[in-house]
N, C-alpha and C positions, 0 to 999 in steps of 0.2 A: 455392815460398815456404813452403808449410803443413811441407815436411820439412826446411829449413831453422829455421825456430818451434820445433821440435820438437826439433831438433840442439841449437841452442842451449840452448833451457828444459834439456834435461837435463844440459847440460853446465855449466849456469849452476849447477844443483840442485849435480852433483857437484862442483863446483869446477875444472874442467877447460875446455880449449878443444878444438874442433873441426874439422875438416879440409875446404875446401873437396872431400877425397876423399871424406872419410864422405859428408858433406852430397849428392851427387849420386849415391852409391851407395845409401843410405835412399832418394832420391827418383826412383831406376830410370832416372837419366841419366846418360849421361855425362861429365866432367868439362868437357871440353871445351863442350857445351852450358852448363853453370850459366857457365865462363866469358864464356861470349858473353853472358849478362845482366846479370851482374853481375863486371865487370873484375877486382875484388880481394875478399876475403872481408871487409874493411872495408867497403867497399861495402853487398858482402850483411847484415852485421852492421847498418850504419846503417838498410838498407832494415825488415827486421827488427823493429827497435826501433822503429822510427817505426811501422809497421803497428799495433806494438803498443798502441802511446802512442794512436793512430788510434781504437783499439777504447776505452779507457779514455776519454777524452773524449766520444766517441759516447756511449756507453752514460750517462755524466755528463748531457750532453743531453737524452736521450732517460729518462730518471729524472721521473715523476709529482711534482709539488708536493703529497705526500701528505701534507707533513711542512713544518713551519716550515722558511725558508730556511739555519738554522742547522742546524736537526738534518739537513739533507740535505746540507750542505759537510762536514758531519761525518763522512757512510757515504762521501761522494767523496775526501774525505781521504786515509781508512783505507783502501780501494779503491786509489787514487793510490801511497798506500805500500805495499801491496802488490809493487804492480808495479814500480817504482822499487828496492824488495827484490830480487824475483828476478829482475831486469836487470842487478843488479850487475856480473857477469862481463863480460856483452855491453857493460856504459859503459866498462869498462877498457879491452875491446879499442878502441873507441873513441877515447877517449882517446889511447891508444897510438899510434892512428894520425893523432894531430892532430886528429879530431874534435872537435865541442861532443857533449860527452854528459850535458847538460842540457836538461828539455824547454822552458825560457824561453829555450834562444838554441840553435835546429835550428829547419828550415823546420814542424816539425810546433807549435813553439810560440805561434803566434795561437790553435789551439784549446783548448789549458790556458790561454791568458790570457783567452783568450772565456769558457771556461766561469767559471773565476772569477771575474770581471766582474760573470756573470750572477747566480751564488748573491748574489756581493754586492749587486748591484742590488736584487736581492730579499729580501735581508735587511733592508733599509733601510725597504722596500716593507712589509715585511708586519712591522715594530720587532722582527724577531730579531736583529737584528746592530747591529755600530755604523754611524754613516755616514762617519768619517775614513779608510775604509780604503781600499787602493788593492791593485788585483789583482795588480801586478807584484811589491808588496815580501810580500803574501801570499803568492806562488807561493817567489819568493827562500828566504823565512823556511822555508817546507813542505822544498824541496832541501836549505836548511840542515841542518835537522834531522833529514833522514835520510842526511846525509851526515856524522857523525858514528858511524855505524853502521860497524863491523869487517866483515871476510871472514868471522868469524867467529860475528859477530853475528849473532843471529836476528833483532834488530830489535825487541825488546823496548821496549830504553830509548827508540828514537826514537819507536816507536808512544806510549806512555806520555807524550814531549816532545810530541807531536803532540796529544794530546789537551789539555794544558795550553794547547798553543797555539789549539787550537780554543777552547777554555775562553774564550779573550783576544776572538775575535772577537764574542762576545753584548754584545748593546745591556745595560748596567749599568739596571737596577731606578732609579727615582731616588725 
């Protein structure tokens, strides 16, 4: 799996896809073996991305309440897009192959709708956020807006839309 991670991340970087060949000759197997774990390189590619998405929420989690609940949706956000960024290749393949390559509708999405739940719960909790908000059209809104983002794109504009939109979630001053 860790030389799979690795095949993709770079071929994601360079804008290229990768070969269930590469893939098992990086990782000093056979081809034949990675077949027998993973049927189709869509497969591996889902497996992959879900690992990934696995670590990004975990870590969401596991993140100290050092910080108002706003200002830490905020580094999970940026965080989030990140990742969401340099997956792009791998959602394509994805896609391609019929997948959902979105993390609100794959088996990995209870834990992005868990975590954002949570900030919001806690935003509510501790009057950094508003209390109308709901985690799913939050998560929606987050995809949305970096799904505007090109092949080309570094991700600029969305990061920049993501902050506006974070902007949208703070409890208003009254």
């Amino acid at each position: 799996m860790a030389a799979a991670r690795e095949a993709f991340t770079r071929a994601d970087t360079a804008g290229e896809t990768v070969s269930m060949n590469q893939i098992a000759r990086s990782a000093g197997v056979g081809v034949a073996t990675l077949y027998r774990h993973f049927p189709s390189r869509d497969e591996l590619a889902l497996a992959v991305y879900q690992s990934k998405l696995d670590e990004v929420t975990a870590r969401a989690r596991a993140r100290t309440q050092a910080q108002n609940a706003h200002a830490s949706i905020r580094v999970w956000v940026a965080e989030f897009a990140s990742f969401m960024l340099a997956t792009r290749g791998m959602m394509d393949t994805l896609r391609a192959a019929g997948q959902s390559a979105t993390p609100f509708a794959s088996p990995a999405s209870d834990g992005v709708g868990e975590v954002v739940a949570a900030y919001l719960a806690d935003g509510v909790a501790d009057g950094s956020m508003r209390d109308n908000l709901d985690a799913m059209d939050v998560t929606v809104a987050i995809c949305a807006l970096l799904g505007i983002t090109g092949p080309d794109d570094s991700g600029a504009r969305a990061r920049r839309l993501l902050d506006l939109f974070t902007d949208s979630l703070a409890a208003q001053a009254e």
